[in-house]
C-alpha positions as CSV (number, residue, x, y, z in Angstrom):
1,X,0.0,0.0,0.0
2,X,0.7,3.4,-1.0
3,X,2.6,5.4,1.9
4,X,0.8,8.3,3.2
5,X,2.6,11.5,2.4
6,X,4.2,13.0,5.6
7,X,3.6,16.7,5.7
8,X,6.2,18.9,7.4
9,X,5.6,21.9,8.6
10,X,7.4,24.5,7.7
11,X,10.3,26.4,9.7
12,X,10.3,29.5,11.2
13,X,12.5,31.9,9.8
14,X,14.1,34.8,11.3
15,X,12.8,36.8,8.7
16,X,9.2,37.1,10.7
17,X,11.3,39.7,13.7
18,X,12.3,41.8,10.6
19,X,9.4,44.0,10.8
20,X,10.0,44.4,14.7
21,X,13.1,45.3,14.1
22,X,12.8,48.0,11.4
23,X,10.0,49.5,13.2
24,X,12.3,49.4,16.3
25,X,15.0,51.5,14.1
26,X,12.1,53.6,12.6
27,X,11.5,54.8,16.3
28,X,15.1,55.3,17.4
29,X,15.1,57.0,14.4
30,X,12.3,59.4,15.3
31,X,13.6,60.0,18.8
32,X,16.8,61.2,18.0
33,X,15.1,63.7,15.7
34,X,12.8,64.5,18.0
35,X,16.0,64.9,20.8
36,X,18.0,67.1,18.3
37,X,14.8,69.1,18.0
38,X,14.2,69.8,21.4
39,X,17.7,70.1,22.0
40,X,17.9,73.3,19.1
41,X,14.6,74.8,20.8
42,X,16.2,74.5,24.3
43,X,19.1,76.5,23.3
44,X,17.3,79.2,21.4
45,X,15.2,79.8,24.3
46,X,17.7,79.8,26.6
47,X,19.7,82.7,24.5
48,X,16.9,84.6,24.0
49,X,16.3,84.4,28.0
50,X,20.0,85.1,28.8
51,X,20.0,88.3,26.7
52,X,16.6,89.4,28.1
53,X,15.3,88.8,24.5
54,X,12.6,87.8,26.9
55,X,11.9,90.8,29.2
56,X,12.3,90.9,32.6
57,X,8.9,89.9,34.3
58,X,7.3,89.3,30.6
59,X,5.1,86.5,30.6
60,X,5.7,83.5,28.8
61,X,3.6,81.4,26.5
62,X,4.2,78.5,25.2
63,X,1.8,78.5,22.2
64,X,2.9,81.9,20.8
65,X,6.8,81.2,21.3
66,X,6.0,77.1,19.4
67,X,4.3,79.5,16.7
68,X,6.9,82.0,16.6
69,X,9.6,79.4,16.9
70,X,7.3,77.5,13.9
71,X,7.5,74.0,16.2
72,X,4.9,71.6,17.8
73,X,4.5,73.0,21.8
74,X,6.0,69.8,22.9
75,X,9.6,70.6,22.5
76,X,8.8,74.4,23.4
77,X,7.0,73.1,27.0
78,X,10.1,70.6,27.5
79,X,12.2,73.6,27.3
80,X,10.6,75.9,30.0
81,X,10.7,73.6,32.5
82,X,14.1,73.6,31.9
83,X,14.5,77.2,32.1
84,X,12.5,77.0,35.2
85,X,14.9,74.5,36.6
86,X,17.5,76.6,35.3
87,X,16.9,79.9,37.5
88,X,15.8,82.2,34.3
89,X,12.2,81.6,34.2
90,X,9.3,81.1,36.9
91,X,5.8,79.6,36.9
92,X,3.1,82.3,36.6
93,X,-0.6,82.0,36.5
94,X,-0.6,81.0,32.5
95,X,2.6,79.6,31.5
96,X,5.6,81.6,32.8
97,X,7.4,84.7,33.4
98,X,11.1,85.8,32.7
99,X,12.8,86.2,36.0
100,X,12.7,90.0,36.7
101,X,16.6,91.8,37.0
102,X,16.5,91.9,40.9
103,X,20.0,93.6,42.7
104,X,19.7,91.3,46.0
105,X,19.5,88.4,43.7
106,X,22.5,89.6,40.8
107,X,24.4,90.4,44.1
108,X,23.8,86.9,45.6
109,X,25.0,85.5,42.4
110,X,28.0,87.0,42.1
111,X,28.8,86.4,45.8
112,X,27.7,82.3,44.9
113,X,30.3,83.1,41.9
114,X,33.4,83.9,44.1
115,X,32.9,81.5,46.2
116,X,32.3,78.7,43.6
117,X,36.0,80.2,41.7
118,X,38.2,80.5,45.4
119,X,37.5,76.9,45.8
120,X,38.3,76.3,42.3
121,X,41.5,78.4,42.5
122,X,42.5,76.2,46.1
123,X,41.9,73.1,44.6
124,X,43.7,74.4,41.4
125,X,46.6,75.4,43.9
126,X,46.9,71.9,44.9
127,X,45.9,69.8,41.5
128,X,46.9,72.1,38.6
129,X,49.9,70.8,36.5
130,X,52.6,73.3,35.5
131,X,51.7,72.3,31.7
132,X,48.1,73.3,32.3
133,X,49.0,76.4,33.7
134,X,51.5,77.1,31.0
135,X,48.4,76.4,28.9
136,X,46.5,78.9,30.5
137,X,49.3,81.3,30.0
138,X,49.2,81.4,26.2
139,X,45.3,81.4,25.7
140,X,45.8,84.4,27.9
141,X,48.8,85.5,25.3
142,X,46.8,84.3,22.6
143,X,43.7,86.5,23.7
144,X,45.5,89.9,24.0
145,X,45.7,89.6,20.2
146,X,41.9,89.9,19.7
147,X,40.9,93.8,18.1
148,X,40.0,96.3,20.3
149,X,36.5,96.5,18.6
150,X,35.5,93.3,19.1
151,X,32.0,92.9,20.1
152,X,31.7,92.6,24.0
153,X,29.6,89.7,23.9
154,X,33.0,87.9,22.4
155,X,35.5,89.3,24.9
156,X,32.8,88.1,27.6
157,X,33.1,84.6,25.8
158,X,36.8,84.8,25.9
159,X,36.6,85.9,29.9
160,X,34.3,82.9,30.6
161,X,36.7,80.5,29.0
162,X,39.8,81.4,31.0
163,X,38.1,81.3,34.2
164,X,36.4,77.7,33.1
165,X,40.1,76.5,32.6
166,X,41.2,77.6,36.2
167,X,38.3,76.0,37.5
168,X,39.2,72.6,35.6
169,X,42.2,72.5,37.2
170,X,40.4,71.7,40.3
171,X,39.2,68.4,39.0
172,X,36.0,68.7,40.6
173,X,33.1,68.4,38.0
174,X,30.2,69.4,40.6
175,X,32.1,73.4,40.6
176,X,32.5,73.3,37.1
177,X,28.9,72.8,36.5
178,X,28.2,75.0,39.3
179,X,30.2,77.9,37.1
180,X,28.7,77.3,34.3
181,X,25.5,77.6,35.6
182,X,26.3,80.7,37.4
183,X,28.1,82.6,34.4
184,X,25.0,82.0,31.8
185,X,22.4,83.7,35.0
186,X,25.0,86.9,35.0
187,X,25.9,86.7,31.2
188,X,23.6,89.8,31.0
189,X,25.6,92.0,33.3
190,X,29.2,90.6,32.5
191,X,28.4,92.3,29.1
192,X,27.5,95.1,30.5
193,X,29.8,95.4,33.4
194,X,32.9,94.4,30.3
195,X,31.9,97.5,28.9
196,X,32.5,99.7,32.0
197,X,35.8,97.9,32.6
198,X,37.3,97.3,29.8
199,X,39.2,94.6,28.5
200,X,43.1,95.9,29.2
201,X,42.0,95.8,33.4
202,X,40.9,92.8,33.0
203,X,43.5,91.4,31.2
204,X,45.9,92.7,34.0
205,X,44.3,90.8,36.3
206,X,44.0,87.8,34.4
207,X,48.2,88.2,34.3
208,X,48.2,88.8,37.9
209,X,46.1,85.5,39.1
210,X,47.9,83.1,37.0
211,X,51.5,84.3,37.7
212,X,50.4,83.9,41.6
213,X,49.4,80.3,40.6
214,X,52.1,79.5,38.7
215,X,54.6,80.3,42.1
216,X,51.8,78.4,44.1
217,X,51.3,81.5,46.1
218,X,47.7,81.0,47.6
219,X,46.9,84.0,49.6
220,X,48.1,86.3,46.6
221,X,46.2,84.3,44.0
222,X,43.0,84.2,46.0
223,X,43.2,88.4,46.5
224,X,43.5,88.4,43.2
225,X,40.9,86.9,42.2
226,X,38.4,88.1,45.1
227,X,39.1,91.4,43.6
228,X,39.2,90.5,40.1
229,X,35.2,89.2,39.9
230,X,34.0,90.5,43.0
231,X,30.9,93.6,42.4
232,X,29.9,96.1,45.0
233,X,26.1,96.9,45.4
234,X,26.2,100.0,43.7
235,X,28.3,98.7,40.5
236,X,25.6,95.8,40.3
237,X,22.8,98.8,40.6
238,X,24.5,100.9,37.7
239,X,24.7,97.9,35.5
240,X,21.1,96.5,36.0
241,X,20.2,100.3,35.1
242,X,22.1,100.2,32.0
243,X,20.8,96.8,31.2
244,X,17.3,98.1,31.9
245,X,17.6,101.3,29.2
246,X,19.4,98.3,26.6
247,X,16.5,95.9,26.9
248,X,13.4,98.9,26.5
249,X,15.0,101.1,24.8
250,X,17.4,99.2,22.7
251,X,20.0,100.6,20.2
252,X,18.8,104.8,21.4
253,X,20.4,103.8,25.0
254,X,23.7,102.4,23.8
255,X,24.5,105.9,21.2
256,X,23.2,108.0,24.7
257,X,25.4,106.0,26.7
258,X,28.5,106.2,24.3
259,X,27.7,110.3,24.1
260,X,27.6,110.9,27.3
């Protein structure tokens, strides 16, 4: 008698997890797009709040800056809770409200700021390698080069950086991030205050910090520096009033300023 035919089934394959797994790269995909996204409105909301782009005490909404931005409100709410986390906006009745320009709280930041750098510059004392001090020495060389009209939010940039390498001689990465943090909250006055000062004082000073560091003298290098970012009450007054007239009344304060 005839056999009966055996029927096998059939295998599995692995091609059956291929859709999983280009829908699983279709959605990494999409997040990372979606991350860059928010990342690029993050950082355009956080300039325009640093330079008061976003007036002190103005309220904040969400829907006009996602429109205005020309993005979904996702990314745009994402954002503001950062900036809220961040120090430079607060929560308000609908949506939120650019922190006001308040002395106590400028001076309370700048007396954070000192202490966050004498730390820096003890640690520094104790950590920093003659090579990275030599370093610091020619970007301070290097930077004396630089025009004398270059624009002040630049020279400001260039300050920032040479204090961010003293601090990283510390080897402490809480500090650093603690300086970072502090110099974008008082970015607004540094410009300001770098255009009362001028960028040959502080360039002396600069000079004078590192070549105490360099000879490991501590109390000289911490005087030094004290002075060097240290603001009285009524230099953080002036340059909140100055900032004040620049934000309202915009390029007709600067000329006023400059002719006076």
């Amino acid at each position: 008698m005839p056999r009966d035919k055996v029927i096998s089934k059939p295998q599995k394959t692995e091609a059956v997890d291929a859709p999983a797994t280009s829908a699983t790269s279709a959605t990494s995909a999409i997040s990372a797009v979606r991350r860059e996204r928010g990342s690029g409105v993050f950082d355009t909301l956080r300039e325009m709040a640093i330079s008061y782009e976003l007036r002190p005490g103005e309220r904040v909404s969400e829907i006009d800056l996602a429109e205005r931005l020309g993005v979904s409100r996702t990314p745009v709410r994402e954002a503001l809770t950062r900036l809220v986390t961040d120090g430079f906006l607060v929560p308000a009745t609908r949506g939120y409200m650019r922190r006001p320009l308040d002395i106590q709280e400028t001076l309370d930041q700048y007396e954070a700021r000192v202490a966050v750098e004498r730390e820096c510059l003890r640690l520094a004392l104790q950590r920093g390698t003659d090579e990275e001090i030599a370093e610091a020495l020619d970007f301070l060389e290097a930077s004396r080069g630089v025009p004398a009209n270059t624009p002040v939010r630049t020279l400001v940039e260039l300050d920032e950086a040479f204090h961010m390498r003293l601090a990283a001689m510390a080897r402490n990465g809480e500090l650093l991030r603690m300086l970072a943090s502090l110099n974008e909250r008082i970015r607004f006055i540094r410009w300001i205050d770098m255009e009362n000062v001028g960028r040959d004082s502080t360039q002396h000073e600069h000079q004078m910090i590192l070549d105490a560091l360099r000879v490991r003298d501590a109390a000289a290098a911490d005087a030094h520096l004290a002075e060097h970012i240290g603001l009285r009450r009524e230099q953080i007054v002036q340059a909140i009033t100055q900032g004040l007239a620049r934000i309202y009344l915009g390029e007709s304060a600067s000329a006023a300023e400059s002719d006076a």
